[in-house]
C-alpha positions in Angstrom: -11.9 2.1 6.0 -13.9 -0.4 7.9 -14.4 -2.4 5.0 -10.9 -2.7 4.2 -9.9 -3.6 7.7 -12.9 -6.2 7.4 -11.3 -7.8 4.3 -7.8 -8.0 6.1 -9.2 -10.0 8.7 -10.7 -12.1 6.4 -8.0 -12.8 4.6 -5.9 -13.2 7.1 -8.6 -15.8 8.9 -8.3 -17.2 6.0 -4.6 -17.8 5.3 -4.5 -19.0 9.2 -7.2 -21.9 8.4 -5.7 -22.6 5.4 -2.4 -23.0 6.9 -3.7 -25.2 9.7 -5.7 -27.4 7.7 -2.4 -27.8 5.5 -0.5 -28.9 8.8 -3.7 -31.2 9.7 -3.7 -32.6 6.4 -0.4 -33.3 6.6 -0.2 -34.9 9.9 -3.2 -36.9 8.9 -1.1 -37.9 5.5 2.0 -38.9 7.5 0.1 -41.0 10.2 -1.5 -43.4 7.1 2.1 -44.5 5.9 3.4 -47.0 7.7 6.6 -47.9 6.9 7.8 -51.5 5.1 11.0 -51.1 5.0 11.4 -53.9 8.4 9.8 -56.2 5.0 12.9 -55.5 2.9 14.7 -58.5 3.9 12.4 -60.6 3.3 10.7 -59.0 0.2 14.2 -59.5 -1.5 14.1 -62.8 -1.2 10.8 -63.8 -2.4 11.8 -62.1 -5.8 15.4 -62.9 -6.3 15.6 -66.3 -4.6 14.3 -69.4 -5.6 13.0 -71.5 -2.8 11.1 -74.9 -3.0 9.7 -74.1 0.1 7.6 -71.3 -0.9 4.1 -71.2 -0.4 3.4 -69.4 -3.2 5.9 -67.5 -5.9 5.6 -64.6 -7.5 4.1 -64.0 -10.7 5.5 -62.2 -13.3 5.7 -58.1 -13.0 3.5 -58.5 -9.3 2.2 -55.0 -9.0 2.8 -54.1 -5.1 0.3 -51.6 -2.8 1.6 -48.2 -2.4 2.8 -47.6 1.5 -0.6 -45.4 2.3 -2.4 -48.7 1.6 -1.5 -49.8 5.6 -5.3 -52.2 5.7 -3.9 -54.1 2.3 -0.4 -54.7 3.6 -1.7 -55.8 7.0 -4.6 -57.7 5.2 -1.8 -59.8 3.5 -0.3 -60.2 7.2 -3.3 -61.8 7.9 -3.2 -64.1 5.1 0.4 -65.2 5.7 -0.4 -65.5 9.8 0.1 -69.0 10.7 -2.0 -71.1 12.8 0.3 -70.7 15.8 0.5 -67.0 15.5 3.8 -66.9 13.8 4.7 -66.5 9.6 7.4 -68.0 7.5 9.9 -66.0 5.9 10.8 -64.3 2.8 7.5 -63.1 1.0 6.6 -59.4 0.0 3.7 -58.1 2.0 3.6 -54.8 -0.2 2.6 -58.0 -2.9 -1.0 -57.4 -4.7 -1.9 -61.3 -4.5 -3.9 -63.1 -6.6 -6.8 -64.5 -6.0 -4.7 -68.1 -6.4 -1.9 -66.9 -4.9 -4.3 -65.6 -1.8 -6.2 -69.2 -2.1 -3.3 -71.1 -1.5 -2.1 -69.2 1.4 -4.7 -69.5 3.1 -5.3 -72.8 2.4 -1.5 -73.8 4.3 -2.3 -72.1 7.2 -1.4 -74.9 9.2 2.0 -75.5 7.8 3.8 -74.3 10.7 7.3 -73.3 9.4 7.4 -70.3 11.3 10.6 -68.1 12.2 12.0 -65.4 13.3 15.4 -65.2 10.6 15.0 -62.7 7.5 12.9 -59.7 9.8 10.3 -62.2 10.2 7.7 -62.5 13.0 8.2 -59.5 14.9 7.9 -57.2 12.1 4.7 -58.4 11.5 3.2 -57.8 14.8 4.9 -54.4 15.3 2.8 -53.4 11.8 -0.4 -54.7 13.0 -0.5 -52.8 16.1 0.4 -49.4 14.3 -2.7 -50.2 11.9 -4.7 -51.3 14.4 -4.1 -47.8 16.6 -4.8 -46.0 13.2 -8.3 -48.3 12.3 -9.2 -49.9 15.2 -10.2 -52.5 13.8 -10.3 -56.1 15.7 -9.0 -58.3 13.1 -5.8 -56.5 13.2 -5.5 -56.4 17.0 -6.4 -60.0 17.2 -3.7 -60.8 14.8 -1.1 -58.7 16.8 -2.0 -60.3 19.8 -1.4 -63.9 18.4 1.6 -62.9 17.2 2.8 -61.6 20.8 1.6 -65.2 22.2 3.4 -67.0 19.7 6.9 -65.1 20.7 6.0 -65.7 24.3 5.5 -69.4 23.2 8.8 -69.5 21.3 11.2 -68.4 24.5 13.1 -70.5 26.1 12.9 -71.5 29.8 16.8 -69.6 29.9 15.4 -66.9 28.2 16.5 -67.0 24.2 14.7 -67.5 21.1 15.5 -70.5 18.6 15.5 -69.1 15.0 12.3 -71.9 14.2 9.5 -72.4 16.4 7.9 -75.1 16.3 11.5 -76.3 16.9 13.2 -77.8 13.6 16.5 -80.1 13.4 20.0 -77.9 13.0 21.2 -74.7 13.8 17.9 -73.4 14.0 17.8 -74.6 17.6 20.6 -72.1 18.4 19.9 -68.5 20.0 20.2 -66.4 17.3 21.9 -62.5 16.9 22.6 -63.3 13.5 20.5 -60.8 11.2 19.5 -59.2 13.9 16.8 -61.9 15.1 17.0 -61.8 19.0 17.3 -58.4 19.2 14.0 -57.7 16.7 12.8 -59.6 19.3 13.3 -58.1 22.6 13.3 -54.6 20.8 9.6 -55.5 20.2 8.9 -56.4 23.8 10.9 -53.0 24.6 8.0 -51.4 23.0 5.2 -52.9 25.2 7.1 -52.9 28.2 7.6 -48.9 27.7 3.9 -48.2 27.1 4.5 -47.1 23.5 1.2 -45.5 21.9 1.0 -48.5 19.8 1.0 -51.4 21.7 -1.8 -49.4 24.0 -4.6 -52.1 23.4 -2.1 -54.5 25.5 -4.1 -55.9 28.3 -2.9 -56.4 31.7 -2.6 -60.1 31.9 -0.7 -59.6 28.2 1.9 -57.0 29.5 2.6 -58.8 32.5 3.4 -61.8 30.5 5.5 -59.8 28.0 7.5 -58.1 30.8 8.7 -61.0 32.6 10.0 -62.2 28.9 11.5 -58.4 28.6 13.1 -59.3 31.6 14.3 -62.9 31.1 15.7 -62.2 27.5 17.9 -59.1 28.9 19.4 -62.1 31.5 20.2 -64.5 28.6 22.3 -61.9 26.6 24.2 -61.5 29.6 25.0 -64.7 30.2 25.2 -65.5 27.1 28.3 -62.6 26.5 31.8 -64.6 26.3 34.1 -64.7 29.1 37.3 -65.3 28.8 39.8 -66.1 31.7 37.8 -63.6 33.7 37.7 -60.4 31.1 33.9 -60.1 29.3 34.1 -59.3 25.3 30.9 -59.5 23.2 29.5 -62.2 21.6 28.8 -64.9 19.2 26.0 -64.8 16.3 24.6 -67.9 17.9 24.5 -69.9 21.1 23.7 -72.9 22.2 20.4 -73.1 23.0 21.2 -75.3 26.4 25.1 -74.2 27.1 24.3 -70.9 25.9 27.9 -71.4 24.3 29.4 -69.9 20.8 27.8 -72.1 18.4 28.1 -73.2 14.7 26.0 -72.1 12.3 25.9 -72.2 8.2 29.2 -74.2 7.6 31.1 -70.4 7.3 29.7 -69.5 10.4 32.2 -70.7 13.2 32.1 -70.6 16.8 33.9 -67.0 17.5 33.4 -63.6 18.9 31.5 -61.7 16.6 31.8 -57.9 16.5 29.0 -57.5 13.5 25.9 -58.6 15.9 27.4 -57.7 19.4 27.2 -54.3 18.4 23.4 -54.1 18.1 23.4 -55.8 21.8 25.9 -53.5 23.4 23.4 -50.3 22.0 20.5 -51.9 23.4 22.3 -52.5 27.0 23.0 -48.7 26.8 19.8 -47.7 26.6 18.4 -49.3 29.6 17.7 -46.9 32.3 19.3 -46.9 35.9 21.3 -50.4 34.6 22.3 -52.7 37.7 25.9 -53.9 38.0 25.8 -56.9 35.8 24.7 -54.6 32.5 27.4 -51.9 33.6 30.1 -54.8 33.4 28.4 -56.2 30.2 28.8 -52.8 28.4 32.0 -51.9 30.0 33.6 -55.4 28.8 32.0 -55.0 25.5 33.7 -52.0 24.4 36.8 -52.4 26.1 37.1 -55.9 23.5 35.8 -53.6 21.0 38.6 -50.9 21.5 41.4 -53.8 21.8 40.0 -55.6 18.7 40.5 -52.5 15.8 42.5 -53.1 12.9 44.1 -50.1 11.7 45.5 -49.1 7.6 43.3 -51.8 6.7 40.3 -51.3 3.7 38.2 -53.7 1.5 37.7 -52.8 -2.0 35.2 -54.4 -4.4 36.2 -54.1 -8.2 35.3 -55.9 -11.2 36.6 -59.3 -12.4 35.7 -62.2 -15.0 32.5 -63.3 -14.8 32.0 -66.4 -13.0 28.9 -68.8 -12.1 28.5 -70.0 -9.2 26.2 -73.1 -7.8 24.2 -69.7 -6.2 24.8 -67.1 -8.5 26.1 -65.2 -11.3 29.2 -63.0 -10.0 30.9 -60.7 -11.9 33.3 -58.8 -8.8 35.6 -59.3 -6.3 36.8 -58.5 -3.5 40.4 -57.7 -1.8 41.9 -56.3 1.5 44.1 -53.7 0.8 46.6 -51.6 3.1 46.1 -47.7 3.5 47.5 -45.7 6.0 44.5 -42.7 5.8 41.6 -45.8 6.4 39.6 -45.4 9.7 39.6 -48.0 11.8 37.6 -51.4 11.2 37.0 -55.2 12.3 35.9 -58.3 11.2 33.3 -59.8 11.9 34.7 -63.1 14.0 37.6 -63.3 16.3 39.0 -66.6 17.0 37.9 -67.4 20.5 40.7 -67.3 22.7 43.9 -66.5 20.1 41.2 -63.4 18.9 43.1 -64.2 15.5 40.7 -62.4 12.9 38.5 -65.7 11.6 37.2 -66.5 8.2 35.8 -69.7 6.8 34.1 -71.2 3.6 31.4 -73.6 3.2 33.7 -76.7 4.1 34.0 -74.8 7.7 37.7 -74.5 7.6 39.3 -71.9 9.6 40.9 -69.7 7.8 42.9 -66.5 8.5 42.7 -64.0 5.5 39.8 -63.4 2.8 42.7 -64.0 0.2 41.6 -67.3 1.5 38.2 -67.6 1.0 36.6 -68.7 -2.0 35.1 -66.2 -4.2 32.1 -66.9 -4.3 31.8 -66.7 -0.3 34.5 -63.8 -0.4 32.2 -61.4 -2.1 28.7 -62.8 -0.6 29.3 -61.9 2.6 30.0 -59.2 4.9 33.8 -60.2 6.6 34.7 -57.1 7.8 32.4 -54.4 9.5 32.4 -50.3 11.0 29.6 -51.3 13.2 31.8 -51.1 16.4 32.2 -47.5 16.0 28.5 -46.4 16.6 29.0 -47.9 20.4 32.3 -46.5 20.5 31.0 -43.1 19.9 28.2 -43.7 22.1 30.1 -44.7 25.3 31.3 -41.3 26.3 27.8 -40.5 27.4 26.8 -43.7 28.2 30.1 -43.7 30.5 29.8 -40.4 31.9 26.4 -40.8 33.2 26.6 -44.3 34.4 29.5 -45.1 35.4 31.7 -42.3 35.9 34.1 -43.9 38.2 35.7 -45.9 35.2 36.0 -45.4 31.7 37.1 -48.6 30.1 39.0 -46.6 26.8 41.7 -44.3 29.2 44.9 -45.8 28.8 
């Protein structure tokens, strides 16, 4: 009888270590992927664009590191790292480079066509830190830790970020929502200003520094939302970088109030604890424009069509508004400033005031209309309730 009961607590000691080395195993498994999805953007690119401006292209069939491999992806961080602490845009870090292809990298190190655009930048340092809390090693700390300066570098004395920095001629000058640049940014300093696990390594001095950016970039985006005869709405995908004003962009990217971007903004402002007056109003104004700027029995459908060529690619659908009655709300991307007309454009800049309009080429490679609103729509009832009860902007 003994030896029975012996052998049940055996087993039983055994199924409980078994089990917890499973979880352990498990937890260890989940903590060495580190995710490169941020890279997607980019990554695209490198493969499916052709750019004279690449460092290096891809070779045929590039064979790409599995996520678990976190030490080669951040190695090839490394490799693209500029000297200023910043990297270019649009290459796969999940890549398994040559030995020419690494070569050459390396060797343009002090090309310093650094961004922000395409995921870029603060992506990288975001990785570095995570594999640096995992390894601990000083190589990718040190590289993090550029990276941070260079951002710091980049700001502007009003507090935005240019696309470029070192500054280049154009558009690139302009403060930048568009593909969701500023807010990669700041989301980033978010991080280290919150004491997240990762970014523990951050020194004094370093944090200090970072949090008076934090702060100085939450101050641009509100002055940077657009007023009109007194009433706040949202805001443009890009500003002047001295007026803070809508700005143009790419030559079908006007000047207008742009509910695609502003939506990323407006769930940011929500999430800031015990906000002062000036975010409140922000919010408030926000999705009071959002609310007021729905478009109802309205949906886009893509369908097939005769194949076409354009300077940019091979298209083979289009794309057409359609009425319907059962469609849930949606918007497009740009208002008109002041006449809050929906806006459209082409690459010769016109305004125009339907995608019938547009050409097809533009008309089906690019996202005019959006459901992004509706996330901070959803959102605001708590958001409203907790802080600022005393007026709820969407009660008739």
């Amino acid at each position: 009888m003994k030896l029975i009961r012996n052998s049940k607590i055996a087993a039983l000691s055994l199924c409980v270590f078994t089990f917890l080395h499973t979880n352990a195993q498990t937890s260890k498994e989940e903590k060495s992927t580190i995710s490169t999805k941020p890279f997607t953007d980019g990554t695209n690119h490198w493969y499916h664009i052709k750019d004279a401006t690449n460092i290096v292209n891809p070779v045929p069939d590039q064979p790409q590191y599995a996520e678990t491999d976190y030490t080669k992806i951040a190695d090839n961080i490394l490799y693209f790292q500029r000297n200023n602490g910043g990297w270019p845009k649009n290459y796969d870090m999940k890549a398994i480079l040559t030995p020419k292809q690494i070569d050459t990298v390396i060797k343009t190190k002090s090309i310093l066509h650094t961004t922000f655009d395409n995921e870029t930048t603060y992506t990288h340092v975001n990785y570095l830190a995570q594999v640096y809390t995992l390894t601990k090693e000083a190589k990718y700390k040190d590289g993090c830790l550029k990276g941070i300066d260079f951002i710091l570098k980049a700001q502007y004395n009003n507090g935005g970020w240019p696309q470029y920095f070192p500054l280049e001629k154009g558009y690139s000058r302009h403060i930048t929502f568009n593909d969701g640049a500023y807010m990669g940014i700041i989301d980033l300093l978010k991080k280290i200003v919150n004491n997240d696990p990762d970014f523990a390594f951050i020194d004094a001095k370093t944090r200090k520094k970072v949090t008076a950016s934090y702060e100085k970039g939450i101050d641009c985006i509100l002055k940077m939302q657009i007023n009109e005869e007194g009433k706040l709405t949202a805001w443009c995908q890009q500003h002047d970088e001295v007026t803070l004003l809508p700005a143009w962009a790419r030559k079908f990217e006007p000047p207008s109030i742009c509910n695609a971007e502003s939506v990323d903004v407006v769930l940011f402002l929500m999430e800031i604890d015990r906000p002062n007056k000036k975010v409140i109003a922000s919010i408030q104004g926000a999705v009071k424009w959002f609310s007021d700027s729905k478009i109802y029995n309205t949906r886009v459908e893509s369908f097939k069509a005769e194949e076409m060529e354009s300077k940019y690619k091979k298209i083979t659908n289009d794309v057409r508004v359609v009425t319907d009655s059962t469609a849930p709300p949606i918007w497009t991307r740009y208002y008109e400033l002041k006449t809050h007309k929906p806006l459209f454009s082409d690459r010769d800049s016109e305004f125009l005031y339907s995608l019938a309009e547009v050409s097809r080429e533009r008309r089906t490679g690019y996202a005019w209309y959006t459901d992004k609103p509706e996330k901070a729509l959803t959102k605001y009832a708590a958001w409203q309730k907790k802080w600022a009860p005393e007026m709820d902007v969407l009660k008739k």
